[in-house]
VOVEXTOR-137823 format. One record per atom (N, C-alpha, C): x, y, z. Coordinates in steps of 0.2 Angstrom, whole numbers, padded with zeros to 4 digits, always signed. Layout:
# VOVEXTOR-137823
XYZ ...
# end
This chain:
# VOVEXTOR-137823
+0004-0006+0000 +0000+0000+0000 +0004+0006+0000 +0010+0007+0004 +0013+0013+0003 +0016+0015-0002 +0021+0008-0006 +0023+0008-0010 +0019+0011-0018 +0012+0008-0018 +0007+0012-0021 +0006+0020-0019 +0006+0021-0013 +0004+0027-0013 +0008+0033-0015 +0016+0030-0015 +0022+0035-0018 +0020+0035-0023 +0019+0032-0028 +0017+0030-0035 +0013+0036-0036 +0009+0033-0035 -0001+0040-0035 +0003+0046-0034 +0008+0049-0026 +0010+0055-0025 +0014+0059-0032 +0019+0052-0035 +0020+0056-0038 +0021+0056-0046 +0016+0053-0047 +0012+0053-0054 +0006+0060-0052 +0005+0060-0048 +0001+0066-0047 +0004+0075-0047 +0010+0074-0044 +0014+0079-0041 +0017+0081-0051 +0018+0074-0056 +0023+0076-0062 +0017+0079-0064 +0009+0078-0065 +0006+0080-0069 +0002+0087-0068 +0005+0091-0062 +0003+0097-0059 +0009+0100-0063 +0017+0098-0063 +0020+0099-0064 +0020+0103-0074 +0017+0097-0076 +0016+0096-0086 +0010+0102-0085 +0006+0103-0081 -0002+0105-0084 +0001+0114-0087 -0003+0115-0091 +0000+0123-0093 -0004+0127-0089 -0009+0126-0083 -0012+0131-0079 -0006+0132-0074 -0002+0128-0073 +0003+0129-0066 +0010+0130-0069 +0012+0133-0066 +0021+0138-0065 +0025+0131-0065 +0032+0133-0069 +0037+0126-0066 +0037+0123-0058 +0036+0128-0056 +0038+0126-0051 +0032+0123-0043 +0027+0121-0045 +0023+0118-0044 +0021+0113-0039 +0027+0111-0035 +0027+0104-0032 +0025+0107-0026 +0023+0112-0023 +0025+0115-0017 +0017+0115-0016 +0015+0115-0010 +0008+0116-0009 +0005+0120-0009 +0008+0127-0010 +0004+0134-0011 +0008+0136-0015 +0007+0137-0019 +0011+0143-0027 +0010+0148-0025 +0017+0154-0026 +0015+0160-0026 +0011+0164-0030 +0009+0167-0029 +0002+0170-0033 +0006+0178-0036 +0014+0180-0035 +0014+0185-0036 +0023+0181-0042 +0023+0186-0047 +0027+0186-0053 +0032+0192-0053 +0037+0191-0053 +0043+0197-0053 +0047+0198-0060 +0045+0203-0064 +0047+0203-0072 +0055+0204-0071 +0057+0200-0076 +0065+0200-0077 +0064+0202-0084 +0071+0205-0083 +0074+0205-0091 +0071+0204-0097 +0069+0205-0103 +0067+0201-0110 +0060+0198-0107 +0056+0199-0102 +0050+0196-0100 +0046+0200-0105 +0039+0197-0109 +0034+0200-0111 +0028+0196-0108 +0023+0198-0109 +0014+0197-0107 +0015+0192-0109 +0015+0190-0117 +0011+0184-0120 +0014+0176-0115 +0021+0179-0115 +0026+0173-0114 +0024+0171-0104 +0023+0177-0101 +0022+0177-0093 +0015+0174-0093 +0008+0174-0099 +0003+0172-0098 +0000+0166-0100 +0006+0163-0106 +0006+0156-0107 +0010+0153-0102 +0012+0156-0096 +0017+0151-0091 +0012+0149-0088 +0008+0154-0084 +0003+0153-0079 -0004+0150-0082 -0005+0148-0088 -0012+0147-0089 -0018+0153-0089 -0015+0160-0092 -0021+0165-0092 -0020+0169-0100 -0020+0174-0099 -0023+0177-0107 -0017+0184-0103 -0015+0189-0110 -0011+0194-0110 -0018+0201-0104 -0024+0200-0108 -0030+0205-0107 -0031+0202-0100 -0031+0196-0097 -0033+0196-0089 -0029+0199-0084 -0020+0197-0087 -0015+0200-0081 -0016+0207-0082 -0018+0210-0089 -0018+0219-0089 -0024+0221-0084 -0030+0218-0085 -0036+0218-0081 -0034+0218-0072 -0031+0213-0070 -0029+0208-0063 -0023+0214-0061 -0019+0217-0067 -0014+0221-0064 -0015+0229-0064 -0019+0230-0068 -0020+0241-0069 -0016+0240-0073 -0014+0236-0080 -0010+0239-0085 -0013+0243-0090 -0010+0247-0092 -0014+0250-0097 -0010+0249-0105 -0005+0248-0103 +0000+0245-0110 +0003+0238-0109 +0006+0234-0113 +0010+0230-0114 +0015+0231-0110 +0019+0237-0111 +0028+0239-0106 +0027+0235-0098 +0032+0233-0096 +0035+0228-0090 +0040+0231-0090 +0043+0234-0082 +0050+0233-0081 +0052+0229-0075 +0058+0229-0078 +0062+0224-0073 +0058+0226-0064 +0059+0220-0062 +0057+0223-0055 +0050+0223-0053 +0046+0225-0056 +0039+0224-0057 +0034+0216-0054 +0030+0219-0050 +0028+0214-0047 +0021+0213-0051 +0018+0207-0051 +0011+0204-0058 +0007+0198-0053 +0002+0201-0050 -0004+0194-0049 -0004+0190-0055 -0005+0183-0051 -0003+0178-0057 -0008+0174-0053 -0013+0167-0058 -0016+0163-0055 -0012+0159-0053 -0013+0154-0047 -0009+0150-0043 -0013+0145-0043 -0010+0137-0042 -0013+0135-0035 -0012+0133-0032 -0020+0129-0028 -0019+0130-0018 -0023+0122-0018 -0018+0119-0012 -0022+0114-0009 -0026+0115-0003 -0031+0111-0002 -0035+0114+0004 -0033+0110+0009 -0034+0115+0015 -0028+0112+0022 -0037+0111+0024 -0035+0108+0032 -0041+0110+0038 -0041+0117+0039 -0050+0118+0040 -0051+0126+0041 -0051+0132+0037 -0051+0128+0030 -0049+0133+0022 -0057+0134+0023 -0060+0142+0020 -0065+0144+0020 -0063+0145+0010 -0068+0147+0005 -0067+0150+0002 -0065+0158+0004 -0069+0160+0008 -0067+0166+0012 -0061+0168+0013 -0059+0165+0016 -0052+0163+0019 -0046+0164+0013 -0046+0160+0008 -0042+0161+0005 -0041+0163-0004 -0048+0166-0004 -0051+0174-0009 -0045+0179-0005 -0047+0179+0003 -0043+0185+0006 -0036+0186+0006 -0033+0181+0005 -0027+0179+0008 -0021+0178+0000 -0027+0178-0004 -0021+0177-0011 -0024+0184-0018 -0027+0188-0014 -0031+0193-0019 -0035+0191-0025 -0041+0188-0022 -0046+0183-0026 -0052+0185-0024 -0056+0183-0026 -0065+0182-0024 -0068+0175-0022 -0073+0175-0019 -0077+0170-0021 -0079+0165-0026 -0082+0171-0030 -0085+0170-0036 -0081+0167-0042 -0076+0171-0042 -0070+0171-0047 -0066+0161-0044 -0065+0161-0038 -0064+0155-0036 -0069+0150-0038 -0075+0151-0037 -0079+0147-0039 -0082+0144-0046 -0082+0149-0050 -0081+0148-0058 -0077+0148-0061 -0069+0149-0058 -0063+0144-0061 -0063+0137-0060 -0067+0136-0053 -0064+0128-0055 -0072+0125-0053 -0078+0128-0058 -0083+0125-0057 -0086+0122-0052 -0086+0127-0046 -0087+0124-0040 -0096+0126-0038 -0101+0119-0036 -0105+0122-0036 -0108+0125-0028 -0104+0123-0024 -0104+0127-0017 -0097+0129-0014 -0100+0131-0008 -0092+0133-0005 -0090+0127-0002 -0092+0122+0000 -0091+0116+0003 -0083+0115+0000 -0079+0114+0005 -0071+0112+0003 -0069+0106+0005 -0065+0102+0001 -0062+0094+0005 -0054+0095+0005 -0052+0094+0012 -0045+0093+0013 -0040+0090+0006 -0039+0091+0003 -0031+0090-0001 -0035+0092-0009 -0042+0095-0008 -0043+0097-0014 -0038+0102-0015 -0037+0102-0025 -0032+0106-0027 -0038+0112-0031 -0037+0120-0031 -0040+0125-0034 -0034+0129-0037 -0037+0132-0044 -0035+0137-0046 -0037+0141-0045 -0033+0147-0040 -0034+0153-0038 -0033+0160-0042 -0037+0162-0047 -0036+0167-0052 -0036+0175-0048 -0031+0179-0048 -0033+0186-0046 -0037+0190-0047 -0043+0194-0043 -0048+0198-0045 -0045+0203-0049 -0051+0207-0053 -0049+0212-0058 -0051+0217-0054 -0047+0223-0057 -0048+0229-0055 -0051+0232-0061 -0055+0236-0059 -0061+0240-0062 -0058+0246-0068 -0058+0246-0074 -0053+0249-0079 -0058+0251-0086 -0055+0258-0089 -0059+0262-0092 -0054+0263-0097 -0051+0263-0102 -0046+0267-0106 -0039+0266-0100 -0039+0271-0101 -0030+0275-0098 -0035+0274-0089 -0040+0274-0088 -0040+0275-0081 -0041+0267-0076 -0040+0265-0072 -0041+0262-0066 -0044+0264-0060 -0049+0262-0057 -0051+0265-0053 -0050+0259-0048 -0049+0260-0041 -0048+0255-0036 -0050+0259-0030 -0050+0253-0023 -0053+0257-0018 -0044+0257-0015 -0045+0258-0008 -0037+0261-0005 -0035+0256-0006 -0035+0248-0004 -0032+0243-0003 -0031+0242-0008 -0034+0240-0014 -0031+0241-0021 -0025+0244-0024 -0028+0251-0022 -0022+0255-0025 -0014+0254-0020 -0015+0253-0014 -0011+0251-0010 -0007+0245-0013 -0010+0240-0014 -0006+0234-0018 -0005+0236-0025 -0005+0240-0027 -0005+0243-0037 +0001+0247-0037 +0004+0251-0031 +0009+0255-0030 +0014+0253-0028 +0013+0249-0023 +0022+0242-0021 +0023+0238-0024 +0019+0237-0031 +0019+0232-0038 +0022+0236-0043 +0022+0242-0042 +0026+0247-0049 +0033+0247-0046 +0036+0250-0054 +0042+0252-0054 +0043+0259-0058 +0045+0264-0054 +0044+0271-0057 +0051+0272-0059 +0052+0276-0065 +0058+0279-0068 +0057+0284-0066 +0054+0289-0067 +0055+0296-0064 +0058+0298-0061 +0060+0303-0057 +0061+0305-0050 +0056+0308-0048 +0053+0307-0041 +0047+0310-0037 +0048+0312-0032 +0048+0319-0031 +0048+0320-0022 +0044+0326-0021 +0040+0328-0025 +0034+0331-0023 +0026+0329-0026 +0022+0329-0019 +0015+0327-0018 +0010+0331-0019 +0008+0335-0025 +0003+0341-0025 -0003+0339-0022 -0005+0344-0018 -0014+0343-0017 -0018+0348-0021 -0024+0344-0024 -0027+0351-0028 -0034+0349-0028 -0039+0353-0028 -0047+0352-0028 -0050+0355-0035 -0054+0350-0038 -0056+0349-0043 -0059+0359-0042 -0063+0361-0039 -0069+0366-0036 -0074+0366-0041 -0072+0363-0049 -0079+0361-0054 -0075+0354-0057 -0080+0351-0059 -0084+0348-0054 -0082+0345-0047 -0090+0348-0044 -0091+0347-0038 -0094+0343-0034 -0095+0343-0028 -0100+0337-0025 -0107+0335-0029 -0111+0340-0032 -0116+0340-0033 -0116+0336-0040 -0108+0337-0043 -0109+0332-0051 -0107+0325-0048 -0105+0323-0041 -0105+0315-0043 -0112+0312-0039 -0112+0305-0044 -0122+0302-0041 -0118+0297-0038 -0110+0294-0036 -0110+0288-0035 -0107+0283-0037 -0108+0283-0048 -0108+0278-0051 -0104+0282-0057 -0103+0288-0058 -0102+0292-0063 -0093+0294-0064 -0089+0289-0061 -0081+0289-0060 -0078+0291-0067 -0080+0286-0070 -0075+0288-0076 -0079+0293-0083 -0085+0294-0081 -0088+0302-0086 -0086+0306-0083 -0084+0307-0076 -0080+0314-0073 -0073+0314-0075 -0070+0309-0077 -0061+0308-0078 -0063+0312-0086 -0069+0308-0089 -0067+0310-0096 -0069+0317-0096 -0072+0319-0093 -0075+0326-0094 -0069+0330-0091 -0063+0329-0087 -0059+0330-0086 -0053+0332-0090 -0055+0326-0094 -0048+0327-0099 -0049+0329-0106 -0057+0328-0106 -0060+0334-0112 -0057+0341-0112 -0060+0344-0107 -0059+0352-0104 -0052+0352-0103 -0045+0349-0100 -0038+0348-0101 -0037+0352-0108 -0038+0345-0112 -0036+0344-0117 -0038+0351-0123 -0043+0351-0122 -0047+0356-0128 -0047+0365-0126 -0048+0366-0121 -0048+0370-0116 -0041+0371-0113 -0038+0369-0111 -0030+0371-0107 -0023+0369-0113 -0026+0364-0119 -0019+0364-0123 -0017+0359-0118 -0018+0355-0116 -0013+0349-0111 -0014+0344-0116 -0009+0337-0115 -0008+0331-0119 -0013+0325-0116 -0014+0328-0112 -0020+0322-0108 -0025+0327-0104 -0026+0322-0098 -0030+0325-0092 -0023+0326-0086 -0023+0333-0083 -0018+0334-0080 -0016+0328-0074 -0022+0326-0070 -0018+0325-0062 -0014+0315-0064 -0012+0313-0059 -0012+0307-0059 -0014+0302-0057 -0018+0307-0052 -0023+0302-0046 -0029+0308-0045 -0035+0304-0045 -0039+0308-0042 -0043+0304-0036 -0047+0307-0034 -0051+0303-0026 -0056+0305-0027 -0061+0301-0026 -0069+0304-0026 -0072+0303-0018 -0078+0306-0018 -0084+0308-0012 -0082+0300-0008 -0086+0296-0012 -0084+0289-0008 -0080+0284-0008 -0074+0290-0010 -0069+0286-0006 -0064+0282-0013 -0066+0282-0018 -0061+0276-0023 -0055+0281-0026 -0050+0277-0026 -0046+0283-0031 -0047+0281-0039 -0046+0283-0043 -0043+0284-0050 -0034+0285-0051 -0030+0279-0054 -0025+0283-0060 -0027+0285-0065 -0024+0290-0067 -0028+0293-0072 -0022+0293-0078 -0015+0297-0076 -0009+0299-0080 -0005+0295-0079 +0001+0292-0082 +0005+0288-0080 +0010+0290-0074 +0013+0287-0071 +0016+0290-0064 +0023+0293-0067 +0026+0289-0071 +0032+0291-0078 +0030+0297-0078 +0025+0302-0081 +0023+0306-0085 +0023+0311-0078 +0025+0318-0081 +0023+0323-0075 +0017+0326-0077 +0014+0327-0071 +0007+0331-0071 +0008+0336-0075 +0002+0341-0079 +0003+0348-0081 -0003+0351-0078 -0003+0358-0080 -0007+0361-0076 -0004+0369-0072 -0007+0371-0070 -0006+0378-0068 -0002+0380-0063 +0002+0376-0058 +0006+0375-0056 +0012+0377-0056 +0014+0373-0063 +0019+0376-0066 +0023+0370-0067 +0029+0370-0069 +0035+0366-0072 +0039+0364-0064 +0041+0368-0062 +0045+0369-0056 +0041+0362-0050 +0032+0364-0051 +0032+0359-0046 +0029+0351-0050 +0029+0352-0056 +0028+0348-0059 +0032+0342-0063 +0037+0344-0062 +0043+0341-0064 +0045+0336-0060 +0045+0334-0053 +0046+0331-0048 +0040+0329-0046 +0034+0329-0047 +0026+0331-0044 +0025+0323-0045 +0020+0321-0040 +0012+0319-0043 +0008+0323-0042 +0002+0324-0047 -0003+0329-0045 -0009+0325-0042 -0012+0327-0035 -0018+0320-0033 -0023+0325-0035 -0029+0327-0037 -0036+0330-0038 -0040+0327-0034 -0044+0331-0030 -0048+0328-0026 -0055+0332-0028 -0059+0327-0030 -0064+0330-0033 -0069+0333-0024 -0070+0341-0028 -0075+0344-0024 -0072+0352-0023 -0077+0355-0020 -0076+0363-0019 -0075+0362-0013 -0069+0361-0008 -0067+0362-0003 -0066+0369+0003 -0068+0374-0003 -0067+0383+0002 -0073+0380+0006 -0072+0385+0012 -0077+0387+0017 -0083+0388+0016 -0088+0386+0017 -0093+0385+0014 -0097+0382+0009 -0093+0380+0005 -0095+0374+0002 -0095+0368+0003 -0093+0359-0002 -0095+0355-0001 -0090+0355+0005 -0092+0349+0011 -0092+0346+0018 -0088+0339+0016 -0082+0340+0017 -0079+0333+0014 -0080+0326+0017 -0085+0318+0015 -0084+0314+0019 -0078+0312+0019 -0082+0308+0024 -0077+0306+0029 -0072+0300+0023 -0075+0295+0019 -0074+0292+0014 -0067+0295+0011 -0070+0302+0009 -0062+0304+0005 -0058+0307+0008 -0057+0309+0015 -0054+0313+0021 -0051+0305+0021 -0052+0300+0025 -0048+0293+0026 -0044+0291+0018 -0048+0292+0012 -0044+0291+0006 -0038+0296+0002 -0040+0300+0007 -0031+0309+0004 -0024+0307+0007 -0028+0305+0015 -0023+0303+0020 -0019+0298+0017 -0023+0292+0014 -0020+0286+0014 -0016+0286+0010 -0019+0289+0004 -0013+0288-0004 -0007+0292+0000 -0009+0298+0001 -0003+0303+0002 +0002+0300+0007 +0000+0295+0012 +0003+0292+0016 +0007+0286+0011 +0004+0284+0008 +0006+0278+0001 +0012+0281-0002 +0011+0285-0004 +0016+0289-0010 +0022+0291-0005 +0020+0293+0001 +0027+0295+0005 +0031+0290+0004 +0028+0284+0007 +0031+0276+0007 +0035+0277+0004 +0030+0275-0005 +0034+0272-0010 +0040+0276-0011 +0039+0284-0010 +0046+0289-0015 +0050+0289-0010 +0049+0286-0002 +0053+0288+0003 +0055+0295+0005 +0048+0297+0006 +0047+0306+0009 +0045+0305+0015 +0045+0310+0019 +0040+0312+0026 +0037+0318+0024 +0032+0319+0029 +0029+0323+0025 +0031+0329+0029 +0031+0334+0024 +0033+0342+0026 +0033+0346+0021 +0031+0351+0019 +0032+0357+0016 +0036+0356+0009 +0042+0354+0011 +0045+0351+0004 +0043+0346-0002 +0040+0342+0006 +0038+0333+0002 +0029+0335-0001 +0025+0339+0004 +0019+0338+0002 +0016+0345+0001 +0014+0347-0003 +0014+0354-0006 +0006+0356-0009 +0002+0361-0007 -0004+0365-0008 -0003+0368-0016 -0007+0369-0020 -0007+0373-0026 -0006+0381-0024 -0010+0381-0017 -0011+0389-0017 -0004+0393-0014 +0002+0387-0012 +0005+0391-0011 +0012+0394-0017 +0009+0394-0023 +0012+0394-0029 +0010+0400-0034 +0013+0405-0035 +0012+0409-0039 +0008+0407-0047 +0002+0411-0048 +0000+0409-0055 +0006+0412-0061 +0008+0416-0059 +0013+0422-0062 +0019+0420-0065 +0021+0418-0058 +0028+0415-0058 +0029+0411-0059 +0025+0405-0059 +0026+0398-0056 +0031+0396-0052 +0033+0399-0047 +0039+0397-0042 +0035+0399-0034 +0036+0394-0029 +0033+0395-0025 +0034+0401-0021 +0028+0402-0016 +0026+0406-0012 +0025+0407-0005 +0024+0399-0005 +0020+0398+0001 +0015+0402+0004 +0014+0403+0009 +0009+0410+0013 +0009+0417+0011 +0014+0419+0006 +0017+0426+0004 +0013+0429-0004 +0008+0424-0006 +0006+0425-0012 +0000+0429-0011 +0000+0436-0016 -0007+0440-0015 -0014+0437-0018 -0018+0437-0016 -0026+0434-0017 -0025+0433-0026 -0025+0438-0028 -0025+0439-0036 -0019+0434-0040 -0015+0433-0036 -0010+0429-0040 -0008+0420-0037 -0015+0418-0033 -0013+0412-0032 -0021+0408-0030 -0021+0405-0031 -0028+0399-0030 -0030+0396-0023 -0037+0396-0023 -0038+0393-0016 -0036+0385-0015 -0033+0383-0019 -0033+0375-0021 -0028+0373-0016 -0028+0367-0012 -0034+0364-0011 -0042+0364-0008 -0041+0370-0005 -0047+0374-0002 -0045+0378+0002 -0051+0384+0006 -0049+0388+0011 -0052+0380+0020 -0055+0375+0017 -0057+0372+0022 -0054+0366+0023 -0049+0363+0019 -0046+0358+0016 -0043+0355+0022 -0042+0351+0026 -0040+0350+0031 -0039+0354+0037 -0043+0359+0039 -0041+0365+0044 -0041+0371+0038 -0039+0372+0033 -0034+0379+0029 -0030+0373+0024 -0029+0382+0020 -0022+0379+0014 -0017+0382+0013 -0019+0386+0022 -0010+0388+0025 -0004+0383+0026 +0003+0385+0024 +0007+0380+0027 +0006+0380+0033 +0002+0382+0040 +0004+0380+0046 -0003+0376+0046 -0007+0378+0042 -0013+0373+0044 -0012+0366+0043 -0007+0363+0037 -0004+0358+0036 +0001+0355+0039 +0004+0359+0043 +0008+0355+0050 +0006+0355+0054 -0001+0359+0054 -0004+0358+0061 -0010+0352+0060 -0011+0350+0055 -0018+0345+0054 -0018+0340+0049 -0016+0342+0043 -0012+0337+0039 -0007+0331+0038 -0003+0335+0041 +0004+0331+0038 +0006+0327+0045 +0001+0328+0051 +0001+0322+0058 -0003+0318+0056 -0008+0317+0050 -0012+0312+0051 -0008+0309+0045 -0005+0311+0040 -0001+0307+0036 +0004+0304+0038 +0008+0305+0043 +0012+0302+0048 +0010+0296+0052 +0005+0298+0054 +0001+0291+0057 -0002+0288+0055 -0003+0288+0048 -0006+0284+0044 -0001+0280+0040 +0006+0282+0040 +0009+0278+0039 +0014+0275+0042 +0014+0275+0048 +0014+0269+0055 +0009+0265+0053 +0002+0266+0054 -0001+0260+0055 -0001+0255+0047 +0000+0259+0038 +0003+0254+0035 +0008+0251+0037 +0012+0253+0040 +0020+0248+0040 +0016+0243+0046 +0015+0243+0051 +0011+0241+0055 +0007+0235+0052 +0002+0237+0048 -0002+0230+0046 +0003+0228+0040 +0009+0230+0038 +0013+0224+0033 +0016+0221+0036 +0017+0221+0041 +0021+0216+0046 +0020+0210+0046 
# end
């Protein structure tokens, strides 16, 4: 009997090995679910490895072209043997998957799991428009420790849409605001796309919008665009108008905290920068020294406290600090 049983293991173990849904290296009882591009790596050849298509890894990753660089980290499907205590719930969560997606990869007609069953674990799709990706914070959180930027980046713009404003989003209307976005850029300002590279909405989701490569343009100017990301946060943030939720106050924190990360900035004055504290004239900054006439309320006059520098060190840039404790804190 055992001597059968080695036999069964591993005539079973060679034909996981041969199947084209699984990675060479296959013998292991959990496959990693994440892909690191080398050298001379292209989609078609990364996608015939894993058993999926060029169009799912762009959909599963936020590509919006073919280009890969070195370095670069890619959801790939995996797969999983099921141990004791395996939920579908359980490990949707744990390998960046769904239920559902679990469930119609491998024709399952309940969640009902059996110890040493084998599943194909496919990565969930992120939600994508043209050139846009929209994701919620955790998303976009796993989408930017996955990239590799050539640029250099050490400046984080904050800026408010002021039109459109809370009143033009219903909810569901994400990427007819992106396009109407980069219509009015494009046609209206002479810009090559839609300016920012990130936007945020009411409830909460962000948008890439520009490639992170690419500098923002816009009013600004060159000086802080050059080194920039530009975030948009959709709404009229002055005094008196829209009332920012709480959704997108927890979403500005979080990227701007993200972005610190990835570029290895703290936040201050140098690292995180206001529109209004920048000359429309000069484009070279100002800070608090700029006459009403020659500088915008942008981010708002209500925008975290003010869109003074000291209102930013006094309310801003301590909750971007703490919010970046507590990522490093849950990646532990």
């Amino acid at each position: 009997m055992r001597k059968n049983a080695i036999i069964f293991i591993f005539i079973f173990n060679l034909l996981l090995l041969n199947s084209p849904d699984v990675p060479v290296h296959a013998a292991k009882r959990i496959f990693s679910n994440h892909y690191v591009v080398k050298a001379g790596d292209i989609l078609p050849v990364i996608a015939n490895k894993y058993g999926t298509t060029v169009d799912e890894l762009k959909l599963t990753n936020g590509l919006t072209s073919d280009s890969l660089k070195v370095g670069q980290q890619l959801f790939v499907p995996m797969m999983y043997e099921v141990v004791a205590g395996d939920t579908l719930e359980k490990i949707a969560s744990a390998y960046h998957s769904t239920v559902e997606l679990i469930k119609t990869t491998n024709s399952l007609a309940s969640t009902e799991l059996e110890i040493g069953q084998i599943l194909k674990i496919p990565p969930k799709r992120l939600t994508m428009q043209g050139q846009y990706i929209l994701m919620t914070r955790e998303e976009f959180r796993d989408w930017i420790f996955h990239q590799v930027f050539t640029r250099k980046i050490s400046l984080i713009q904050q800026h408010h849409t002021w039109l459109p404003s809370y009143k033009h989003f219903y909810g569901n209307n994400h990427f007819t605001m992106l396009k109407g976005m980069e219509t009015f850029h494009m046609r209206q300002m002479g810009w090559q796309n839609i300016a920012q590279n990130i936007t945020t909405f009411p409830d909460g989701k962000i948008a890439v919008c520009r490639p992170f490569d690419v500098a923002p343009d816009g009013t600004i100017g060159p000086a802080a665009n050059a080194v920039g990301i530009a975030i948009e946060n959709i709404g009229n943030f002055d005094i008196g108008q829209d009332v920012m939720t709480a959704e997108q106050k927890e979403t500005i924190v979080y990227v701007t905290a993200l972005l610190c990360m990835k570029f290895g900035l703290a936040p201050s004055i140098e690292s995180i920068t206001y529109h209004h504290w920048w000359s429309l004239k000069t484009k070279q900054r100002v800070l608090d020294n700029g006459p009403a006439y020659d500088v915008k309320t942008c981010p708002g006059t209500g925008f975290f406290g003010g869109n003074t520098t000291q209102s930013a060190v006094n309310f801003f840039y301590p909750l971007v600090a703490q919010k970046m404790r507590e990522i490093r804190a849950s990646m532990r």
